[in-house]
N, C-alpha and C positions, 0 to 999 in steps of 0.2 A: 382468500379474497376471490369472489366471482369475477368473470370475466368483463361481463358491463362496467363492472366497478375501475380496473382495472385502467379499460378506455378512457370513461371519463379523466380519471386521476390522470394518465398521459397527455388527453389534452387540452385538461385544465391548465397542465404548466409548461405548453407547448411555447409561450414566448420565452420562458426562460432557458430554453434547452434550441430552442430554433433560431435564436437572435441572426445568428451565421449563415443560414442556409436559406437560400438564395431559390431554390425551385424545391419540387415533387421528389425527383429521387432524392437527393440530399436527406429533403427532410424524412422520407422513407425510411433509410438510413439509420438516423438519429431515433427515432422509435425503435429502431429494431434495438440500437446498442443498448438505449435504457430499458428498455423493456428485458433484457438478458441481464442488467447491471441492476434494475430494484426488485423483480420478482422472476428470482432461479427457480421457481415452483413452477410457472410457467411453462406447460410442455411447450417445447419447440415446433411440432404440428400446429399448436394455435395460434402461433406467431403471425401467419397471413392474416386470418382472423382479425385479433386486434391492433394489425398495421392499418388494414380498411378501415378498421373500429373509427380507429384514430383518426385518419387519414377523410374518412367520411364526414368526421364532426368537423375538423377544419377549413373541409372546402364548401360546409353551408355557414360555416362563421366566414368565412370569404378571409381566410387567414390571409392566402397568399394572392389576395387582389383581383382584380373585375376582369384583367387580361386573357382569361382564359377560359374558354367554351368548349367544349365539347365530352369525351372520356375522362371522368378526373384521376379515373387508372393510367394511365397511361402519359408520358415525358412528353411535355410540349418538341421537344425535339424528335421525338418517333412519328410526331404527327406528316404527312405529306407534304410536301413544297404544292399549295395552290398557285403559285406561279405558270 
């Protein structure tokens, strides 16, 4: 299975495996473990790869909500206190 393939499939069934997780890392996370647990073929270099893959299709399906602007790399909490 290519790797396009691959993304998609992750997050086509990202409500099912994300129910739990609450932000970015988490759900980070949670990629990473399924992606190690449904395809071992997967070299481990590509893993960034298709965490972005991932990670990229859900924050233009607006997975985790309109709350947030700016890097979608990067943990709402790394962001600066504009305070």
């Amino acid at each position: 299975m290519e790797l396009p393939a691959i993304i998609d499939d992750i997050a086509n069934r990202a409500d099912d495996f994300l129910v739990e997780k609450s932000d970015r890392k988490e759900a980070r996370s949670a990629v990473a473990a399924l992606l190690a647990n449904d395809y071992p073929q997967v070299s481990v270099k590509d893993y960034p790869h298709v965490i972005k893959g991932v990670m990229a299709i859900l924050e233009e399906e607006d997975f985790f909500g309109t709350e947030f602007a700016g890097d979608s790399w990067k943990d709402s909490d790394d962001e600066p206190d504009a305070s």
